[in-house]
C-alpha positions, 0 to 999 in steps of 0.5 A: 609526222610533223603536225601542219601549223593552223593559224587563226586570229581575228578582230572585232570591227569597231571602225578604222584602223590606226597606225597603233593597229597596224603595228600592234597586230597587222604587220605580224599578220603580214610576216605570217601570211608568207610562212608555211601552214593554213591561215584563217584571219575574221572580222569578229563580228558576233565578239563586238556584240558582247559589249556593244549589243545596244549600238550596232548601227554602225557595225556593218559599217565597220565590219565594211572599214575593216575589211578595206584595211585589211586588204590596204594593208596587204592581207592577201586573201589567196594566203589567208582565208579572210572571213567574217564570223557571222557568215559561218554559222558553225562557230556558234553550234560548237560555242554552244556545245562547249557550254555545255561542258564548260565550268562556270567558274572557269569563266568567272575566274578569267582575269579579263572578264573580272577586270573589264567588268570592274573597270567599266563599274568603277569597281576596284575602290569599292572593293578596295574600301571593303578589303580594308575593312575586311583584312583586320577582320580575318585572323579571328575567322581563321582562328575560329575555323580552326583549320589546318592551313599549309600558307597562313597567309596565302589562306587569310589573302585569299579569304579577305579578297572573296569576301570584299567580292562577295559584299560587292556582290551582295551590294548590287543584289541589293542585299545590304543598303543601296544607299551606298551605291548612290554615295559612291556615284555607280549605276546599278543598271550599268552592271546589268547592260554589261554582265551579260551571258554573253559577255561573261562567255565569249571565252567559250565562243573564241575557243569554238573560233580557234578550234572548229578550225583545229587551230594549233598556233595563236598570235596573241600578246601576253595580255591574252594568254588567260583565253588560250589557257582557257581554250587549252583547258576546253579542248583537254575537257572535250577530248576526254569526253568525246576522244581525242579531236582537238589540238591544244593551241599553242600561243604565239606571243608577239611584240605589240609596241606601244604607238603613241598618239599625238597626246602622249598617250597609247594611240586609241580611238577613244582618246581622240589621239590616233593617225588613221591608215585612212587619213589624208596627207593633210590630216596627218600632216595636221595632226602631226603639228598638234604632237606634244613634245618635250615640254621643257624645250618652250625655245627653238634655242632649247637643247631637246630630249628625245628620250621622253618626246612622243614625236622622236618615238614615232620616228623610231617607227617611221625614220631610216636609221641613219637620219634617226641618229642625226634627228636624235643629236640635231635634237639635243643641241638645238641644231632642230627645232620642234617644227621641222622635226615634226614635218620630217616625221609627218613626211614619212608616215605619209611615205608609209600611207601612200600605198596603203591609201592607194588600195584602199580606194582602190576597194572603196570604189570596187565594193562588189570585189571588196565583198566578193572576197570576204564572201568567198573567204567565208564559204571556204571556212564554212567548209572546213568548220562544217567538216569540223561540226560532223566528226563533232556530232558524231563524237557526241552521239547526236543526230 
C-alpha cells in the first residue's frame, strides 16, 4: 500500500513578505495545496528566537503579518493546516527527546550553522590567515605521525582546516593573546549572543517540527538539504532505538528564483531594496521609479540591454510573453525608453497585488476571524503531534 504523502513546511515570522517570498516559497505552497495528501504549513516562531531572543518586541507582531500574508496570498486553510508552532507544545517534548539521542558532532558539522555563525563574526579571514599559516606547517606532522594514509592529501587538507578552526577556537576561549581579537575588530560578546544551544540545536527542533507529524515530503531549496539529511539520520537513529516509528523524509526540491530589488541585488529586507505584497500602488509605483537599469544606457536614444537590466528580470515575472518579446526589442533599439518600461512593469506588479491587497484588508479588519483560523489550525495539529508524542512515550518506556 502506496504510503500517503505528509507535507510540512514552515517560516519564521520576521515581518512582511516580499515579492521575492512570494516566488521563492509561497507560489510552491499555493501548487502544493491543490495536490493530493496532508499539509501542515507554521509560523515558525520558537526558530525566530535562535537568532532574535533578545529583540522580540515586535514577534507577535510579525507572526500577525505573517499570517495576513498568508492567507492574502491564497493559502486556504481548509487544504492546509496552518499553525503557529508555539501553540503546540509537543514540538518542543519531541525536540528534547531527540537530544537526547542526537551526536553533538552532528550539530557541529552542519554547514549552515558553521557558516551562519562565521559570517555573522566576520570569521573566514581569520580562519583564512591561520590556514595560510598552518598549510606549510603540515607535511612534517604528517611526517612525524607516521601514519599510513590511503589520500595524502585529502589527510593534510583535513588536518590544515581543523587546526586553523581549532586556534579560532582557542582564540576566543581566550587561550592565546586576546589582543589579536582587538586588532582584527571582532567582538568577543558577539560569539556569546550568537552560539547559543539554542542555535547550534535548531536542527533537532526542525526535524521534531517535521516528524511529530510523520512528514515524508519537504519543500526545500538545495541550500537546505544538510537539515533533512540530518533529520533523515534522526529518524534512522530513533528508529533503531525505540523500533520503527518515523518516516525518513524525502526532500522536495524547488525552484527558488532569484527576485531582484529595486538596487540590483537579491530582493531582502535588510537591503532595503524590497516591493512588500503589502505595498500600496503608489509605493510600488514609486519604488519601481527608483529601479537601476542599464547603466550604460544614460539617453533615451541609447540602444538598451536587457539581458543585465534588473527592471527587464522583473518583467519576466510580472509580463505576458508576448508584450516581454516586444519590451525586449523596443529595448535594444531605443524605440523605449527607461521611464516608460518601468510604468509598464509597476502597472503589472500592481495587476499581480491587487487581489492580494484586497484580502489581506479584508483580515487586517476582521482580526478575530484572522486569529480564529490559526487558532483552530493549531488545535488540529496538536492532535496529530499529541497522537505522535504517545506512541512516542511509549516506545521509550516513559510514563
Amino acid at each position: 500500500m502506496a504510503q500517503k504523502r505528509v507535507i510540512v513546511s514552515g517560516m519564521r515570522p520576521t515581518g512582511k513578505l516580499h515579492l521575492g517570498h512570494y516566488f521563492g516559497v509561497i507560489k510552491n505552497w499555493l501548487k502544493l495545496q491543490d495536490k493530493e495528501g496532508d499539509k501542515y504549513i507554521f509560523i515558525a516562531d520558537w526558530h525566530a528566537l535562535t537568532t532574535s531572543y533578545t529583540n522580540v518586541e515586535k514577534l507577535k507582531e510579525n507572526i500577525e503579518q505573517l499570517m495576513l500574508d498568508w492567507l492574502a496570498c491564497g493559502l486556504d486553510p481548509e487544504k492546509n493546516v496552518l499553525f503557529i508552532q508555539s501553540k503546540v507544545k509537543e514540538h518542543a517534548e519531541l525536540y528534547l527527546l531527540f537530544g537526547m539521542i542526537t551526536p553533538k558532532s552532528w550539530l557541529e558539522l552542519n554547514p549552515t550553522y558553521k557558516d551562519l555563525k562565521y559570517n555573522l563574526l566576520k570569521l573566514y579571514n581569520l580562519k583564512a590567515q591561520f590556514l595560510e599559516k598552518v598549510l606549510p606547517l603540515v607535511p612534517a606532522l604528517v611526517e612525524g605521525l607516521k601514519l599510513k594514509v590511503e589520500d595524502e592529501k585529502k589527510f593534510k587538507d583535513l588536518l590544515a582546516e581543523e587546526i586553523s578552526e581549532a586556534i579560532v577556537k582557542a582564540l576566543f576561549e581566550g587561550y592565546v593573546e586576546a589582543e589579536l581579537l582587538k586588532k582584527l575588530n571582532i567582538d568577543k560578546k558577539l560569539l556569546y549572543q550568537i552560539d547559543t544551544y539554542g542555535f547550534l540545536g535548531y536542527p533537532v527542533l526542525q526535524a521534531a517540527d517535521i516528524l511529530i507529524y510523520k512528514g515524508n515530503t519537504v519543500p526545500v531549496g538545495e541550500d537546505q538539504l544538510p537539515h533533512i539529511e540530518l533529520t533523515r539520520e534522526i529518524a534512522r537513529r530513533f528508529n533503531r532505538l525505540y523500533g520503527e516509528t518515523f518516516p525518513e523524509p524525502q526532500p522536495l526540491l524547488t525552484e527558488t528564483p532569484k527576485v531582484v530589488g529595486i538596487d540590483g541585488r537579491k530582493m531582502s529586507k535588510s537591503y532595503n531594496n524590497a516591493i512588500y505584497l503589502s505595498d500600496t500602488a503608489e509605493e510600488v509605483e514609486q519604488k519601481v521609479r527608483k529601479m537601476v537599469t542599464d547603466p550604460q544606457r544614460v539617453r533615451k536614444t541609447d540602444p538598451g540591454r536587457p539581458e543585465i537590466c534588473p527592471v527587464f528580470t522583473l518583467h519576466k515575472l510580472f509580463t505576458d510573453e508576448q508584450t516581454l518579446k516586444m519590451i525586449e526589442e523596443d529595448c535594444r533599439t531605443a524605440r523605449i525608453g527607461c521611464v516608460q518600461c518601468k510604468k509598464i512593469l509597476a502597472q503589472n506588479i500592481n495587476n499581480f497585488l491587487e487581489p492580494i491587497r484586497e484580502r489581506r484588508n479584508y483580515y487586517a479588519s476582521n482580526k478575530g476571524e484572522l486569529w480564529d483560523i490559526f487558532n483552530q489550525g493549531s488545535e488540529q495539529a496538536r492532535k496529530v503531534a499529541s497522537q505522535t508524542m504517545e506512541e512516542v512515550r511509549k516506545k521509550m518506556n516513559l510514563p
